[in-house]
Structure formats: structure tokens, C-alpha cells
C-alpha positions in Angstrom: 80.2 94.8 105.8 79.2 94.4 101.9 82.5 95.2 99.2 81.8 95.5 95.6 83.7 94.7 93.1 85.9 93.6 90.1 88.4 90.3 90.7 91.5 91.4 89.5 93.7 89.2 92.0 93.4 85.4 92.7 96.6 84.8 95.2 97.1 80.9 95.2 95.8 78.9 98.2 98.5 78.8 101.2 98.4 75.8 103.4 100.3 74.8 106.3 100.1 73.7 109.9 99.3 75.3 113.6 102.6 75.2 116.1 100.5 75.2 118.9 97.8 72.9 117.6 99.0 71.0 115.1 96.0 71.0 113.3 96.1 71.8 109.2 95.4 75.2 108.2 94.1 77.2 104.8 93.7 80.3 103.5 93.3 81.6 100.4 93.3 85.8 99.6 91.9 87.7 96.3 92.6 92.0 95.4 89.3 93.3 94.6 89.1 96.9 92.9 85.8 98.9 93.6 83.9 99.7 90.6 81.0 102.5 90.2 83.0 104.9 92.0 85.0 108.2 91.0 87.9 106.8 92.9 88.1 103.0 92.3 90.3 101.4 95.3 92.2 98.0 95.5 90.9 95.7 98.4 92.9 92.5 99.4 90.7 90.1 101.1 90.6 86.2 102.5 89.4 83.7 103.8 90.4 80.5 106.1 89.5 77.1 106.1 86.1 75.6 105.2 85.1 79.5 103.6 88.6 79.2 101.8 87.4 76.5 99.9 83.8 77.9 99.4 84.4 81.0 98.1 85.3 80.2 94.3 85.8 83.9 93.2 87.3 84.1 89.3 89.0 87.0 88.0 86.9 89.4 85.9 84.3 89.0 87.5 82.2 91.5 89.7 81.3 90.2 93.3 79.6 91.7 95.9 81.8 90.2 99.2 80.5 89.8 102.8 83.9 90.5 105.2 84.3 91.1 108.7 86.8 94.2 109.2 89.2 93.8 112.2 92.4 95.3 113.8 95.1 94.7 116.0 98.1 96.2 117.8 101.6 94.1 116.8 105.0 95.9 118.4 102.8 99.4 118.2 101.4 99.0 114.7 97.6 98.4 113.7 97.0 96.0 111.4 93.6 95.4 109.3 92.5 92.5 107.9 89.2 91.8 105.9 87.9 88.4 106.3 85.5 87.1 103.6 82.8 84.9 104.8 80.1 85.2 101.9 79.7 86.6 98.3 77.7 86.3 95.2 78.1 87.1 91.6 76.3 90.6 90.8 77.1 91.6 87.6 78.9 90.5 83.6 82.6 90.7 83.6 84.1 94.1 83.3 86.1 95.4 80.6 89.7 96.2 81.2 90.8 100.1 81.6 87.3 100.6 82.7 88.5 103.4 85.3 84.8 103.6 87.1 82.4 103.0 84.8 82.6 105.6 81.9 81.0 108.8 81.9 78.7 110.2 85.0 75.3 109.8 84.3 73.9 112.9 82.0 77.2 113.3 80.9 78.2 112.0 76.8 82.0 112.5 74.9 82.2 115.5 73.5 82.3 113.1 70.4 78.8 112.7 70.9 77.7 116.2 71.5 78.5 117.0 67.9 80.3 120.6 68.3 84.0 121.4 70.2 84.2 124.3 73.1 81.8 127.4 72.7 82.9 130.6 71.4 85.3 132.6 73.8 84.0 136.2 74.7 85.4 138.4 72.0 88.1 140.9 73.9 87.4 144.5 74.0 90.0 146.4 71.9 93.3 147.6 73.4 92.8 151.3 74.9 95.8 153.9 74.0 95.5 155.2 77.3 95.6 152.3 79.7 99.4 152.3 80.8 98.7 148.5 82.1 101.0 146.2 80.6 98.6 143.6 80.1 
């Protein structure tokens, strides 16, 4: 699965080592938020090991991110985690308070459309025998 996205996260690297193993362990985890989309979301990723230190993602900056999605069960809970495993650099760095990527395509300010709101309809005149109150 492909994620796109603005870096606005970069958690620092955690390191440590396996009880059962002993062997040294690493992992390092970044909070994407979608861009190009009505609704933009916040994504937390990582990644272990060798891809840990591969992935050199900076904040800012727009990635599309290759993760494998996967759940499981803990004392009747479901858990998700995204596991990154590839990305590349698609696109300039995003301005702050973007919010999705401006105006919909076709669409301008009303700024740029050079009037305000059209004309209401005018109201037909009160009528002396309508006993409506409004």
C-alpha cells in the first residue's frame, strides 16, 4: 500500500535490545498528514532495523510511502500498525496551513471573481388579507 503525504512528525530513533534474543534492535516512526484531499488525515508510520536507517524522511516534505498494513488481537483489542519499507520524494515542500491544497479545481476566491453574492429575489409585497403571521 502507497500513502502520500506531507512530514509533519520525525519521532527520534528508539533503540534497545531483544529479551528473548538479545540481539540490538531499531526503529524509528514519522506522522504523515495526507495532502490533496477534502479531509487531510494524520498517519503515524515506522520502520525497523536496516529500513530504519534507510528511510531518511525530513519534515516538510511530501513523500509518497510504501507500508505494509497489519493487525493484531492484544487482551481483546486490534491493534494496527503501518510498516514503511520504501518511499520517494514526490513533490516541493508544502506550505503550512495548507488545509488540502487550496481551492477545488474550477473553483477561485470570491476575491477573484470580482462581484459579492447575487441579488436576492425581491419579496412580493405584504397582502392585507393574509392572516399568516409571517
Amino acid at each position: 500500500m502507497e500513502i502520500e503525504g506531507k512530514i509533519i512528525l520525525d519521532i527520534p530513533m528508539m533503540e534497545g535490545v531483544a529479551k528473548a534474543s538479545g540481539k540490538p534492535w531499531k526503529k524509528k516512526e514519522w506522522v504523515m498528514e495526507t495532502i490533496n484531499t477534502q479531509y487531510p488525515r494524520k498517519i503515524h508510520f515506522h520502520a525497523f532495523n536496516d529500513r530504519a536507517d534507510s528511510l531518511k524522511l525530513e519534515v516538510g516534505k511530501v513523500y509518497a510511502v510504501s507500508v505494509d498494513a497489519e493487525s493484531r488481537e492484544f487482551n481483546g483489542k486490534w491493534y494496527t500498525d503501518l510498516r514503511a519499507y520504501a518511499s520517494r520524494e514526490v513533490g516541493q515542500s508544502v506550505p503550512e496551513n495548507n488545509f488540502g491544497g487550496g481551492f477545488p479545481q474550477g473553483m477561485a476566491p470570491a476575491s477573484q471573481l470580482g462581484g459579492g453574492f447575487p441579488e436576492a429575489p425581491a419579496m412580493p409585497a405584504a397582502d392585507s388579507t393574509d392572516d399568516l403571521p409571517f
